[in-house]
ZAMARGU-4260 file (C-alpha; in steps of 0.2 Angstrom, whole numbers, plus 5000, padded with zeros to 4 digits):
<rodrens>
0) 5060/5062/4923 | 5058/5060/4942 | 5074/5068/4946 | 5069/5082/4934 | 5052/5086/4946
5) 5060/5082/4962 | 5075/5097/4955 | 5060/5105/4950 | 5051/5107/4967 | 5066/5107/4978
10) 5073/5122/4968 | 5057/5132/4970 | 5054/5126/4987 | 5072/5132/4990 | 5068/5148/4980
15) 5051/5153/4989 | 5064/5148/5006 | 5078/5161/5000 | 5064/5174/4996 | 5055/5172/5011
20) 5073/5170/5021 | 5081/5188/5010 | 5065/5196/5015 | 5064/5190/5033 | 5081/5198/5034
25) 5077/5215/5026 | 5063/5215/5039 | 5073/5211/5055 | 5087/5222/5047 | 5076/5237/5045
30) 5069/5236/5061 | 5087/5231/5071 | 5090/5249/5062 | 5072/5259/5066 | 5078/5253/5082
35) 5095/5258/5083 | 5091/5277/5077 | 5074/5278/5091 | 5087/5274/5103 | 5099/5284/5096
40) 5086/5299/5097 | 5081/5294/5113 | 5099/5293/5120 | 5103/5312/5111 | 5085/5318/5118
45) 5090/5312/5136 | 5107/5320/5133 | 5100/5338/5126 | 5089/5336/5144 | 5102/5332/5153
50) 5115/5346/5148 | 5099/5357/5151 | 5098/5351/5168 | 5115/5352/5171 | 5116/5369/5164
55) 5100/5375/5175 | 5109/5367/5191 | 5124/5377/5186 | 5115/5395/5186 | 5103/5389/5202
60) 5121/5384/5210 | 5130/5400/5207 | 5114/5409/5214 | 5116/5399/5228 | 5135/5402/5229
65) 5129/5422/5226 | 5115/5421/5240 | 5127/5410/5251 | 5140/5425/5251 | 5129/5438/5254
70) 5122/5428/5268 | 5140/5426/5276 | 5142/5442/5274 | 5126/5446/5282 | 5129/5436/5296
75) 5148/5445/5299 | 5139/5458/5299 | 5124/5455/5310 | 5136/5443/5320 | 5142/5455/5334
80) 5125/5463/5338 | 5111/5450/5328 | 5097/5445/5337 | 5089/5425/5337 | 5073/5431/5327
85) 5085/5437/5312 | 5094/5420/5313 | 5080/5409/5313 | 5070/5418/5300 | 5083/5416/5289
90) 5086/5399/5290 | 5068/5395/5287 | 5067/5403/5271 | 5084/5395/5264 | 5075/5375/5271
95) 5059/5382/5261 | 5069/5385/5243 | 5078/5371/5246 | 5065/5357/5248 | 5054/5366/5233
100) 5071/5365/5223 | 5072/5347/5229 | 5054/5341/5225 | 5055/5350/5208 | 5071/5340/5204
105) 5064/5324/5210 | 5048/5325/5201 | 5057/5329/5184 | 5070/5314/5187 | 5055/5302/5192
110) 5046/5307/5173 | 5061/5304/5166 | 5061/5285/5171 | 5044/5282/5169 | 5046/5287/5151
115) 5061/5276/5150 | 5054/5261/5157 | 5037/5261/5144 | 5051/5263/5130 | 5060/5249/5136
120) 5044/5239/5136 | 5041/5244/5118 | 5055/5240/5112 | 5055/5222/5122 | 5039/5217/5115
125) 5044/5222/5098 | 5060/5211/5097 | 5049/5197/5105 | 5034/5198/5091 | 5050/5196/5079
130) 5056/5182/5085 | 5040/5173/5088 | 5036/5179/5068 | 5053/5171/5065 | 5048/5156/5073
135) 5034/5155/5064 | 5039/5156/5049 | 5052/5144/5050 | 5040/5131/5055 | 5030/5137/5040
140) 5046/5132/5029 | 5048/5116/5037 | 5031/5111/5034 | 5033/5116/5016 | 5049/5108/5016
145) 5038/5090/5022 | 5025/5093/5010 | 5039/5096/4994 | 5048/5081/5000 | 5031/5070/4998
150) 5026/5076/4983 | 5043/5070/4975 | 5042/5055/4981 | 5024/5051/4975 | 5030/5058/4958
155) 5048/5047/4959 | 5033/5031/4961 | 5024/5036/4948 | 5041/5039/4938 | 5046/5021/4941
160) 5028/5012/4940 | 5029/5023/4921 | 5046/5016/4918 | 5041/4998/4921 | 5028/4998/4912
165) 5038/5006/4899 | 5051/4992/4899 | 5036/4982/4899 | 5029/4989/4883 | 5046/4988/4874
170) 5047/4969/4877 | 5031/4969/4870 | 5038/4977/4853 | 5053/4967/4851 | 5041/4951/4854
175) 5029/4958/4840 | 5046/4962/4829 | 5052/4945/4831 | 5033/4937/4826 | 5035/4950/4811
180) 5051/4942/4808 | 5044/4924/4809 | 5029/4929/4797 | 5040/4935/4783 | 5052/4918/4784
185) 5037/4906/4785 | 5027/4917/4768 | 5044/4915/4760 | 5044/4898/4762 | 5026/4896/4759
190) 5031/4903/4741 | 5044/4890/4740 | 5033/4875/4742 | 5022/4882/4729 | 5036/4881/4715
195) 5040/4866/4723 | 5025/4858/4721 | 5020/4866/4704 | 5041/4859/4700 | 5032/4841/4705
200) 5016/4844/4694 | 5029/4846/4679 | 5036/4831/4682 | 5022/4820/4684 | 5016/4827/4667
205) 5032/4822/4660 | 5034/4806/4669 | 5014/4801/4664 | 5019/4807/4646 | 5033/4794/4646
210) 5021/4782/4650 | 5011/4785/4636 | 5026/4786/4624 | 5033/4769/4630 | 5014/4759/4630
215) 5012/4767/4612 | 5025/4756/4603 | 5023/4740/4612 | 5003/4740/4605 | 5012/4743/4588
220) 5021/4727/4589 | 5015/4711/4581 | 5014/4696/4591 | 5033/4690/4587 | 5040/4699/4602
225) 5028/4691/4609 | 5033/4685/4628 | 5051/4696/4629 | 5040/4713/4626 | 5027/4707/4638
230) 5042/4702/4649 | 5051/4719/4648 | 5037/4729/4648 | 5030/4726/4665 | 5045/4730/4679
235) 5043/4745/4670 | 5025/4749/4673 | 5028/4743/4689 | 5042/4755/4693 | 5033/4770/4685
240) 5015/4764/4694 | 5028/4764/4709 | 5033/4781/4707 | 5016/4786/4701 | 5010/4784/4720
245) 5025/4791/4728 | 5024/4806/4718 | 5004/4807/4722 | 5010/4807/4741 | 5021/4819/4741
250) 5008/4829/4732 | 4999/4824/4745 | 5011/4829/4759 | 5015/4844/4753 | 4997/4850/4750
255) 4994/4846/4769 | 5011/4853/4773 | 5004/4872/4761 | 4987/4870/4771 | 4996/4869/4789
260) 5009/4882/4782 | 4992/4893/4776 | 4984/4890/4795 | 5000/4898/4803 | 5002/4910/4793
265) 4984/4917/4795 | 4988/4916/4814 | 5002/4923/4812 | 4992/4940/4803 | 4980/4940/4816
270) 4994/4939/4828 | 5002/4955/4820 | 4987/4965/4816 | 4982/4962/4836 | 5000/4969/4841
275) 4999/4982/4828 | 4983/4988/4838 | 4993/4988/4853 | 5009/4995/4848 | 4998/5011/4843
280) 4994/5018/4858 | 5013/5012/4866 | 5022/5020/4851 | 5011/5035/4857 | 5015/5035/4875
285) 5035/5032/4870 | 5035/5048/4861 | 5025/5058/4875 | 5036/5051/4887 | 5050/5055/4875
290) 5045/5075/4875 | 5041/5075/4894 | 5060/5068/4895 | 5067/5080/4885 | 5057/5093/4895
295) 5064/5088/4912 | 5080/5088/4905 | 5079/5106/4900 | 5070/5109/4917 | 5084/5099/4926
300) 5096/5112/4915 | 5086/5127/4923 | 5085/5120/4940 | 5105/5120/4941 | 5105/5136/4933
305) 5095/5143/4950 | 5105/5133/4961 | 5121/5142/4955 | 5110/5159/4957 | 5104/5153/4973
310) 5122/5149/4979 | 5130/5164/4975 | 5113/5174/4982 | 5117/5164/4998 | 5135/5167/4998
315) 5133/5185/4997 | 5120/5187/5009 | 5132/5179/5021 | 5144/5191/5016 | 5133/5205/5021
320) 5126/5199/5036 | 5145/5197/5043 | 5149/5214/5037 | 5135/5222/5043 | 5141/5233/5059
325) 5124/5240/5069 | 5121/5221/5072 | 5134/5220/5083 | 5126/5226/5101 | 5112/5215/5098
330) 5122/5198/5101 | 5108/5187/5108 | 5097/5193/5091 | 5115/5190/5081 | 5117/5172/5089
335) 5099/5167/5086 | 5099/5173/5066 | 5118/5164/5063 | 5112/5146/5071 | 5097/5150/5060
340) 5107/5152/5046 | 5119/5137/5049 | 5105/5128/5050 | 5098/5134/5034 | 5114/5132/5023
345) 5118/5115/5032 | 5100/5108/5028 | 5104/5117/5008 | 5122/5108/5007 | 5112/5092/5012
350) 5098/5095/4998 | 5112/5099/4985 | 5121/5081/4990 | 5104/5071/4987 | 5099/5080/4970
355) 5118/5075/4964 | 5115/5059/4967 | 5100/5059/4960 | 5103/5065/4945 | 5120/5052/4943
360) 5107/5039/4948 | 5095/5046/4934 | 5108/5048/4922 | 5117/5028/4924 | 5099/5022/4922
365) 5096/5035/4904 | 5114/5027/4901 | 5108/5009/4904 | 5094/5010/4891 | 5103/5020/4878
370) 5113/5005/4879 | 5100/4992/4879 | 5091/5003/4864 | 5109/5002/4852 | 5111/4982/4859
375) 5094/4978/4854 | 5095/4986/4838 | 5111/4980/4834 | 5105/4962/4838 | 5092/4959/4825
380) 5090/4942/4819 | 5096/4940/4801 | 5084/4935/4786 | 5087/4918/4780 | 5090/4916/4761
385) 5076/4907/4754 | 5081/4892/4741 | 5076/4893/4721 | 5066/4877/4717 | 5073/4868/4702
390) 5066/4855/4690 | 5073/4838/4697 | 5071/4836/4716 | 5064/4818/4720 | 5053/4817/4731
395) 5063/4807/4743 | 5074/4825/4744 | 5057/4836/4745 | 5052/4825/4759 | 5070/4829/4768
400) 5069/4847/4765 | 5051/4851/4772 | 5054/4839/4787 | 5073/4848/4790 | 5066/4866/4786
405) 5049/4860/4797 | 5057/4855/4810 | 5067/4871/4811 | 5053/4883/4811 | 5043/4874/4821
410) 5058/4871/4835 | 5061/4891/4834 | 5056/4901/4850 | 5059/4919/4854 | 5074/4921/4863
415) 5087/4935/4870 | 5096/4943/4856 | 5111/4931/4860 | 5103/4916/4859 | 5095/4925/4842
420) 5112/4928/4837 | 5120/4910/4840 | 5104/4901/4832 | 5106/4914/4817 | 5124/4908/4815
425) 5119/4890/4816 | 5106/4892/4804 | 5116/4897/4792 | 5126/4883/4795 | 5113/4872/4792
430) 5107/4880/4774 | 5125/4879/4768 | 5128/4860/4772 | 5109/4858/4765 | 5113/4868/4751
435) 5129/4858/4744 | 5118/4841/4749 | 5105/4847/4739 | 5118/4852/4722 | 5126/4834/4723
440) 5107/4827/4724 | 5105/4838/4707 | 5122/4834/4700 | 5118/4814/4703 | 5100/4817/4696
445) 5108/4826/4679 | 5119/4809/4677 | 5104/4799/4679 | 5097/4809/4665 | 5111/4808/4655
450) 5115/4790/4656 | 5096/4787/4650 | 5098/4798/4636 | 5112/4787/4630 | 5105/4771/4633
455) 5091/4776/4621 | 5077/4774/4634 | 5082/4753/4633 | 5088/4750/4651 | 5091/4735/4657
460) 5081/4732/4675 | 5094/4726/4685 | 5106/4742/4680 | 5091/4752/4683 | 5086/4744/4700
465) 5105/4744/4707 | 5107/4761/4702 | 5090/4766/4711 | 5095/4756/4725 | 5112/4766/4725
470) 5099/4783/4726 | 5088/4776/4742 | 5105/4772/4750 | 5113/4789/4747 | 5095/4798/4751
475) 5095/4788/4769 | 5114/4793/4772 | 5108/4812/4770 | 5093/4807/4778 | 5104/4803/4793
480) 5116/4819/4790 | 5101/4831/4791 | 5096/4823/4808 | 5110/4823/4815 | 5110/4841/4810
485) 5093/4846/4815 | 5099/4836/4836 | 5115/4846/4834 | 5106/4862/4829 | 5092/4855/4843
490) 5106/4856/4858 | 5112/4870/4855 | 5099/4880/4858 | 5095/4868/4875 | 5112/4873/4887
495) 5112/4866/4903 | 5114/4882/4913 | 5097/4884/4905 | 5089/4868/4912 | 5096/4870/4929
500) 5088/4889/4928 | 5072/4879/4923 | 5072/4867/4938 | 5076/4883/4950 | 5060/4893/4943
505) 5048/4876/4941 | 5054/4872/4960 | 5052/4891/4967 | 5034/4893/4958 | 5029/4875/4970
510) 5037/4883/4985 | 5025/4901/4980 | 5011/4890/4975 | 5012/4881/4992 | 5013/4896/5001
515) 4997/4903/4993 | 4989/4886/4999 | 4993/4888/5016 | 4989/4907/5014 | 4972/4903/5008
520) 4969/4889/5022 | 4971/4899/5033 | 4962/4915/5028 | 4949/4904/5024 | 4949/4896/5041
525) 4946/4914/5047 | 4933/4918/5039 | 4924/4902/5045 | 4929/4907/5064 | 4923/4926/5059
530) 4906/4921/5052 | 4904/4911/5068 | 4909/4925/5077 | 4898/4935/5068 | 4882/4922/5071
535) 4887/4921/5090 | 4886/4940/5091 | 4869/4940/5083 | 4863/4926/5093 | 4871/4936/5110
540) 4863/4954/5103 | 4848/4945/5100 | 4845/4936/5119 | 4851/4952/5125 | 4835/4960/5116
545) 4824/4948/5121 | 4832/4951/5140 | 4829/4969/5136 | 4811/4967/5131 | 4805/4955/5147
550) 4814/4969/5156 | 4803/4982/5149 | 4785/4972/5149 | 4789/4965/5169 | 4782/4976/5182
555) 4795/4988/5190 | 4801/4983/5207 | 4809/4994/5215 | 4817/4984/5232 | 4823/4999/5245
560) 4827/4992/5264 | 4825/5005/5276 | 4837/5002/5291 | 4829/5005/5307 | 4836/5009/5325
565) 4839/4999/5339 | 4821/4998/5348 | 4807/5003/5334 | 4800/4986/5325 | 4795/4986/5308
570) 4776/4987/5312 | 4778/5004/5319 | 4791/5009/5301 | 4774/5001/5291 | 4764/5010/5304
575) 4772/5027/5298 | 4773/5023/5282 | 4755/5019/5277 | 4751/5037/5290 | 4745/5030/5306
580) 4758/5041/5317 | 4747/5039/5334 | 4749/5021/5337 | 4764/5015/5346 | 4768/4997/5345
585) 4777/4992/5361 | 4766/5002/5371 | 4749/4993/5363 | 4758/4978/5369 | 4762/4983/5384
590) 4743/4990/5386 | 4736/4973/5380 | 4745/4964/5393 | 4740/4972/5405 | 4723/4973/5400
595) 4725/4954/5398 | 4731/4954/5418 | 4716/4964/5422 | 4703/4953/5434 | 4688/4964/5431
600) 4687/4959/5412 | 4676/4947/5408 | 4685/4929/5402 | 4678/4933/5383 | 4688/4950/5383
605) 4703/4945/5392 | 4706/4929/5379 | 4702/4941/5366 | 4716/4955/5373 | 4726/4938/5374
610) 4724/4933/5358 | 4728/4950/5348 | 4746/4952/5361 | 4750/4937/5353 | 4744/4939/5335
615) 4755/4958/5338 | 4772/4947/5344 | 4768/4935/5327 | 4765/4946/5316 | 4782/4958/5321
620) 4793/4942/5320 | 4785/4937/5304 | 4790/4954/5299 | 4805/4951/5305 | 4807/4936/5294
625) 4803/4947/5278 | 4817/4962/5281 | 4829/4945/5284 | 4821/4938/5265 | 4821/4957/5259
630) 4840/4958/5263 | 4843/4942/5255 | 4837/4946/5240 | 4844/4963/5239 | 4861/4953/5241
635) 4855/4941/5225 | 4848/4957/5216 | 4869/4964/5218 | 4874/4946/5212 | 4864/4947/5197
640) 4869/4966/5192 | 4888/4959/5194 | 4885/4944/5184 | 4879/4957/5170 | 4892/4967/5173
645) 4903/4949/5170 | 4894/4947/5156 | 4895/4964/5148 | 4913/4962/5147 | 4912/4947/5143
650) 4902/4953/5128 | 4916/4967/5125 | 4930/4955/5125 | 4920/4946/5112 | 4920/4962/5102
655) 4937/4964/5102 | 4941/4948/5098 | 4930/4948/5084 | 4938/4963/5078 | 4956/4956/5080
660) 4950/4941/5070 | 4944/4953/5057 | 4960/4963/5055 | 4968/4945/5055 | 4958/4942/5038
665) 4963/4957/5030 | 4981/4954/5034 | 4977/4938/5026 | 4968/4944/5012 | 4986/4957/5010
670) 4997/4940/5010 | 4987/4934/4996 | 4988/4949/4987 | 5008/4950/4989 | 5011/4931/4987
675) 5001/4935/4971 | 5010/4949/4965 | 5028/4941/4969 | 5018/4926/4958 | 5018/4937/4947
680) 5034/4945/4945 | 5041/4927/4945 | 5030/4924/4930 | 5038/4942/4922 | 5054/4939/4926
685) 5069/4938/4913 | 5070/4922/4913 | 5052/4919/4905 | 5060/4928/4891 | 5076/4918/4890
690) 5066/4900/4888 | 5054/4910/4878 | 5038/4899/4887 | 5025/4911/4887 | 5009/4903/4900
695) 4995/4895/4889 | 4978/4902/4893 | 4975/4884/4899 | 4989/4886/4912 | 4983/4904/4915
700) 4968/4896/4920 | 4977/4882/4929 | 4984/4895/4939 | 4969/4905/4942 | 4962/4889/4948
705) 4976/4884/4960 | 4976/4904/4967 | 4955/4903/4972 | 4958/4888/4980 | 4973/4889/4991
710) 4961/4907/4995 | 4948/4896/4999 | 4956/4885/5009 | 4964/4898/5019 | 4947/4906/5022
715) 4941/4887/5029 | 4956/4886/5041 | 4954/4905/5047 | 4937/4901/5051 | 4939/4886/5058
720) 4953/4893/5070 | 4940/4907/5075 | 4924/4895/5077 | 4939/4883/5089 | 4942/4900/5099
725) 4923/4905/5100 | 4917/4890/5104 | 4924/4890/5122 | 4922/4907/5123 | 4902/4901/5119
730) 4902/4888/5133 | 4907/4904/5146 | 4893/4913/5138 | 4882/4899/5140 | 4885/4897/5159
735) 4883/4913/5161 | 4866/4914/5151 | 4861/4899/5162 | 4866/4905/5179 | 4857/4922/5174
740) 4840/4912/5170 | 4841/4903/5187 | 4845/4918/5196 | 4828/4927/5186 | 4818/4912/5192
745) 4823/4915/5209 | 4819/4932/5211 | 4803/4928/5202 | 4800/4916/5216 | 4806/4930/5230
750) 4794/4942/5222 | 4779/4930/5224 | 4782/4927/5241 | 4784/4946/5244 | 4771/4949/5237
755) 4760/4936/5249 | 4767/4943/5264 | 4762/4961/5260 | 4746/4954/5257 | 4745/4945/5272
760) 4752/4960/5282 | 4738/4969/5277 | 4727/4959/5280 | 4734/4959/5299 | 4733/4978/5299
765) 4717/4980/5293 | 4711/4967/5307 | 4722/4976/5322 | 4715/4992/5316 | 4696/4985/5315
770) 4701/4978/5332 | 4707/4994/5340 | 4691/5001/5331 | 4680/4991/5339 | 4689/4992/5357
775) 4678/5000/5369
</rodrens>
């Protein structure tokens, strides 16, 4: 079916590729010839212009030849007596016709190659629009080509997934057949033990019967038999009381034994009415799958049909491209389209190989289930013959048959149609050797009754109780016969290339199962690290919030230091700055020093110029001491953008490795999921079916059980294994976050005391300029 696609779209891929390809090369054939013939015309046009030319140049050279000997016979004549004006005039004329001549000649030849060289041009950019075309269509093809090649090998997946499931399905059958099977033996059996028992219910009528006959007679008799009848009479009521109750139990067995029978049978109906419903919809999808087969193999039929077209297209197409003659001038055009070609065919050779093989491949797998079809239809089990109940068993013998015929059915498990096969065989073994036990039984019990009949009813009770002693023995020796049987019959059906097949699947199901453990410890050890990842990262996105927000509500502070040259203090800057442009620092000090040195100043005023020189000297050093803080903190200002910087990345190699952890999980979680399915498969395998132990939904659940906690525990490890690698990367975080606080409280702190020495900076400005104010 999937080789019948795949032919499918590779022949109409190669068929839209021939097309394309057969009228690529119509194209680049029709125009090699368009171009051919316009050179051709050209070439016939130049030499029509040319012979006219020459022609022209003929006539104008035998006029020349003409004027030239009438000339020289001019100048014989005129030699003798001709004068320098004659001479010079004529050589002026003949430089005159001939430069025109020349001009008129040069101008024509100069057309002519300017017209060539456009044409040329044409004709180039023509041939290169066809090749890029031609490469453009042959990267159309391949992409076409890509795309083909998916799209069968999607559809071969989806072949194969069908025909597994499909093998699946028909498994499925044969189990329900075999139930079927096993439904019909057990009803048949069923019946059996009805006729035995209603066999049983005739007896005990006949047995009680007897009774009544024999206790009538010795109420007739007078008291003269006295003590003998009294004597005689009673090992007999005690042998019939005796066999009175065993008859009543095995009434009583075997209407336990028809009620267990009735139980499985009605489980049995439910069973096959569930796989009836089943098989409905299978039986349906086997005959769809069953038409779409037969149409892929027509399709397939087709396809090779138009590769043999396609082949003998391709051959002759090769044939005319070497026979094709006007190709030949244009080698570099010729090389291009053969490696094309070769490249084409070689690619179409390869495409041919791989469908062949396919479609052997395709065909040994058709082959292999024909096979298995006829094998399993050949292999059916065979019915087992039911026995006819007869009047006569004891219940000693009923109670060996149900336990031997129990204990059959109930050891029967479906198996491969081999096993089926060798069990059938042995069966039917079984039944014979049952059957000739169970005719001498009858042909001992029809002597009893004989002997009885002969005696007269009058038996004496030790002949009686030796010969039903002889009976128990014989019934325990085929007791022991049909056990022996039932173990033969038991190890046969238990091989010991089947155990050890046993003890590798149980041991490679605790090697999977201890795999899916650790798989699950450790996923789940990832997912504890991830969510601790995951509560770090909000605990992180939320401080960086809150640092966000303190940020936004703080006033700004905007730090700029102004460098300053050599020989202007920082009062004079502040000067400036706040727009007092007229004072001049140095020369204020200088002025109050000398002011200070002055003698006709009073002693008030001099201390008082004293005191503001000094307060000036102060106040610029103290100034001087703020730029030094200023700079200082500008350094801590860098320090803390760096250490956010630090921690940024910090924060982004957190990310990554919160990410690497995630794809980690899903790997996991894609272990799991493989370990599950190879589960799986090891619990659909072949040799299921061969031991016929099918999982109880209680192990089913075990199972499920065993899966969810090894995921579980994998998650805890993978979590575990994250929170291990997160918590150091925490305690990073956490000196960072701690040296970041201590370097916020001390730029709190530097703010303060920048802000107390503006404060007290103005307030020495507004004092010197009060003073200055005030200065007479």
């Amino acid at each position: 079916m999937v080789s019948k696609l795949e032919r499918e779209k590779t022949q109409e891929a190669k068929r839209i590729r021939e097309l394309e390809q057969r009228k690529h090369t119509v194209l680049v054939t029709e125009l090699k010839a368009k171009l051919h013939e316009e050179k051709m015309k050209e070439l016939q046009a130049v030499r029509e212009n040319l012979i006219k030319q020459h022609e022209q140049e003929a006539r104008t050279v035998k006029v020349r030849d003409g004027e030239i000997q009438r000339l020289k016979s001019a100048l014989c004549a005129l030699r003798d007596g001709s004068s320098d004006k004659v001479r010079t005039a004529l050589t002026i004329e003949a430089r005159e016709e001939a430069r025109k001549l020349f001009d008129a000649e040069r101008l024509k030849l100069l057309q002519e190659i300017t017209d060539l060289k456009t044409a040329k041009k044409q004709v180039d950019e023509a041939l290169s629009n066809m090749i890029q075309a031609d490469k453009i269509k042959a990267g159309d093809l391949r992409s076409e080509h890509q795309s083909h090649q998916e799209a069968i090998s999607k559809i071969k997946w989806e072949s194969e997934r069908d025909i597994r499931r499909l093998m699946d399905e028909i498994k499925a059958k044969d189990r329900i057949i075999f139930l079927e099977k096993e439904l019909e033996t057990q009803t048949g059996y069923v019946q059996k033990l009805q006729l035995q028992k209603e066999a049983l219910d005739e007896q005990l009528f006949l047995v009680k019967e007897a009774e009544c006959n024999m206790s009538s007679p010795k109420r007739e008799i007078p008291g003269r038999a006295g003590d003998g009848s009294e004597h005689c009479s009673s090992p007999d009521l005690r042998r019939n009381q005796k066999r009175i109750a065993e008859l009543n139990a095995t009434i009583r067995k075997l209407e336990d034994r028809n009620t267990l029978l009735g139980d499985e049978r009605n489980e049995l109906l439910k069973r096959v009415r569930e796989t009836e419903k089943q098989c409905k919809p299978l039986l349906e999808r086997n005959k769809c799958l069953a038409k779409r087969n037969d149409e892929l193999m027509v399709s397939l039929q087709r396809m090779e049909e138009k590769l043999k077209a396609v082949t003998k297209e391709n051959s002759e197409m090769r044939e005319k491209i070497t026979s094709h003659p006007p190709l030949k001038k244009l080698k570099s055009l010729n090389d291009l389209d053969q490696a094309n070609e070769e490249q084409e065919t070689e690619f179409l050779k390869l495409q041919v190989i791989e469908q062949q093989n396919i479609i052997d491949e395709l065909t040994r797998d058709r082959e292999k289930l024909i096979r298995r079809r006829k094998h399993r239809r050949s292999s059916k089990p065979i019915k087992r013959p039911v026995l006819d109940p007869f009047i006569g068993y004891d219940e000693d013998s009923m109670d060996s048959e149900t336990s031997s015929m129990a204990s059959f059915r109930t050891d029967r498990t479906p198996a491969t149609p081999d096993d089926d096969l060798d069990e059938s065989l042995a069966a039917e073994e079984s039944e014979l050797r049952f059957r000739q036990l169970t005719k001498e039984y009858q042909a001992l019990q029809r002597a009893y009754a004989l002997l009885q009949e002969q005696t007269g009813g009058v038996i004496d009770a030790e002949r009686e109780a030796k010969a039903q002693e002889q009976l128990q023995a014989e019934v325990l020796r085929y007791k022991a016969k049909i056990e022996d049987l039932e173990a033969t019959l038991a190890q046969k059906g238990q091989d010991s290339h089947w155990v050890e097949d046993k003890q590798l699947f149980i041991k490679r199901n605790q090697e999977l199962l201890e795999k899916i453990e650790k798989q699950e410890a450790e996923n789940h050890r990832l997912q504890q690290e991830l969510q601790d990842a995951r509560d770090q990262n909000e605990l992180l996105e939320f401080r960086n919030l809150e640092l966000e927000e303190r940020e936004r509500r703080s006033p700004p502070f905007n730090l700029q230091i102004h460098p300053f040259s050599d020989g202007v203090s920082a009062l004079q800057i502040y000067c400036m700055k706040e727009g007092v442009k007229d004072v001049n620092i140095p020369d204020l000090i200088k002025q109050l020093d000398i002011l200070g040195d002055n003698g006709n100043l009073r002693n008030e005023e001099q201390v008082a110029i004293i005191q503001a020189s000094t307060v000036l000297s102060l106040a610029e050093k103290w100034i001087q001491q703020i730029e030094g803080a200023e700079a200082a903190l500008h350094q801590k200002m860098m320090e803390l953008e760096s250490d956010m910087e630090q921690f940024c990345k910090i924060k982004g190699y957190l990310e990554e490795e919160l990410d690497y952890r995630k794809q980690a999980l899903d790997q996991a979680y894609m272990r799991i999921q493989e370990l599950e399915a190879t589960l799986y498969n090891a619990l659909q395998q072949e040799t299921v079916i061969k031991f016929g132990e099918l999982l109880s939904e209680k192990q089913q659940e075990e199972l499920r059980t065993a899966v969810e906690k090894l995921r579980r525990q994998m998650l805890r490890k993978s979590r575990e294994y994250d929170c291990q690698i997160l918590q150091e990367r925490m305690e990073l975080l956490q000196q960072a976050h701690q040296r970041i606080r201590d370097l916020e409280d001390k730029t709190d702190i530097q703010k303060r005391q920048i802000k107390d020495l503006e404060e007290k900076f103005l307030f020495l400005f507004l004092f010197f300029s009060l003073a200055f104010i005030l200065w007479p």
